[in-house]
C-alpha positions as CSV (number, residue, x, y, z in Angstrom):
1,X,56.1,-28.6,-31.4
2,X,59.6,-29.1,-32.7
3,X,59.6,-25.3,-34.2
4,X,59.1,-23.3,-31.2
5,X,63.2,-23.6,-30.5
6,X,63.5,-21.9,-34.3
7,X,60.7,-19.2,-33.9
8,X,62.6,-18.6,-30.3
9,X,65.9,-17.6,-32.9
10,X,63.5,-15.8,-35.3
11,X,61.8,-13.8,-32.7
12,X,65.4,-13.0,-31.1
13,X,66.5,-11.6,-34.2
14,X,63.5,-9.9,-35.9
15,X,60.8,-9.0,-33.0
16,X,58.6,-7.6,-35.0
17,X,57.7,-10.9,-36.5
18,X,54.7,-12.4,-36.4
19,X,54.0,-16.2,-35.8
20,X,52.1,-19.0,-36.8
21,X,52.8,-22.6,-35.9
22,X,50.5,-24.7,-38.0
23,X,48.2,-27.1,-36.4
24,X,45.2,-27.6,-39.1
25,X,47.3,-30.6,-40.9
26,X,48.6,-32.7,-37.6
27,X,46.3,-35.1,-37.8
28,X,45.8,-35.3,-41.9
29,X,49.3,-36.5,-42.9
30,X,48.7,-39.3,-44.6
31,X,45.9,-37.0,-46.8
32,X,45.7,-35.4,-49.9
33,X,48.3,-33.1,-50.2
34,X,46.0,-30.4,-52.3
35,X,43.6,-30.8,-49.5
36,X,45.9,-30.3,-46.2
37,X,47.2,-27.0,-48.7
38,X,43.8,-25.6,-48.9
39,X,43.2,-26.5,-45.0
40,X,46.7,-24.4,-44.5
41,X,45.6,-21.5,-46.8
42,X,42.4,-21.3,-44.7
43,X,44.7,-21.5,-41.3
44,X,46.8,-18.8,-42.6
45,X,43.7,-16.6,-44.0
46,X,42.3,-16.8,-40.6
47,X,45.2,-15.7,-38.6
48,X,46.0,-12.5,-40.7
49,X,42.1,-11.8,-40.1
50,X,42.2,-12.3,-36.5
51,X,45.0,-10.0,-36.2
52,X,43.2,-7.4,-38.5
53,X,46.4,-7.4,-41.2
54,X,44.2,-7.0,-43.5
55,X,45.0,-7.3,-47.7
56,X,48.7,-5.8,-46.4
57,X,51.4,-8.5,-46.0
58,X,54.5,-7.0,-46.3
59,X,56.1,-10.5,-46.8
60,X,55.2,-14.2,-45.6
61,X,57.9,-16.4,-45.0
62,X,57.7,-20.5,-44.0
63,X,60.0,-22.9,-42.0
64,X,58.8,-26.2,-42.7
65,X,60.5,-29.3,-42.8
66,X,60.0,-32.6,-44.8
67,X,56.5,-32.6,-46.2
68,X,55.3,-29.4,-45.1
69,X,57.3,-27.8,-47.5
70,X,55.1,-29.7,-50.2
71,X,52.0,-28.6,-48.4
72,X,53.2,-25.2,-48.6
73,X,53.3,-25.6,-52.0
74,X,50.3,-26.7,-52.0
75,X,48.7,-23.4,-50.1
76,X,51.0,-20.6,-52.3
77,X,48.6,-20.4,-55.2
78,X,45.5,-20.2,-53.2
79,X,46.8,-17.9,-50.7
80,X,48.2,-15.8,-54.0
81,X,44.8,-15.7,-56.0
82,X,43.3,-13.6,-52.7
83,X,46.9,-11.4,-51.6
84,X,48.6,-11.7,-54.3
């Protein structure tokens, strides 16, 4: 919940943007790090099919702090092996 005052900046400054607050890993962190990335690559997969985006990304950015970043890391290669 801490993000929504830096998407609220984001949005200001790009509004086309699109946003996704992650919420598949709030319970999990004290998991497996591979696991809570393939749990985030299958968040992020279902969002860009809910909003029909398709195989077209024109680019994907995070904002994460402390170990999201690793769990990020985590999700890059398996979201790359399908967008790449």
């Amino acid at each position: 919940h801490d993000m929504r005052l830096c998407q609220g900046h984001i949005a200001m400054l790009c509004p086309e943007a699109m946003f996704l607050r992650s919420s598949s890993n709030e319970t999990l962190t004290n998991g497996d790090i591979m696991e809570m990335g393939t749990t985030l690559a299958a968040e992020i997969r279902s969002f860009i099919k809910d909003f029909n985006l398709g195989g077209t990304i024109g680019r994907l950015s995070f904002v994460t702090h402390s170990l999201g970043g690793l769990i990020v890391r985590a999700a890059l290669p398996l979201l790359l092996e399908e967008f790449g």
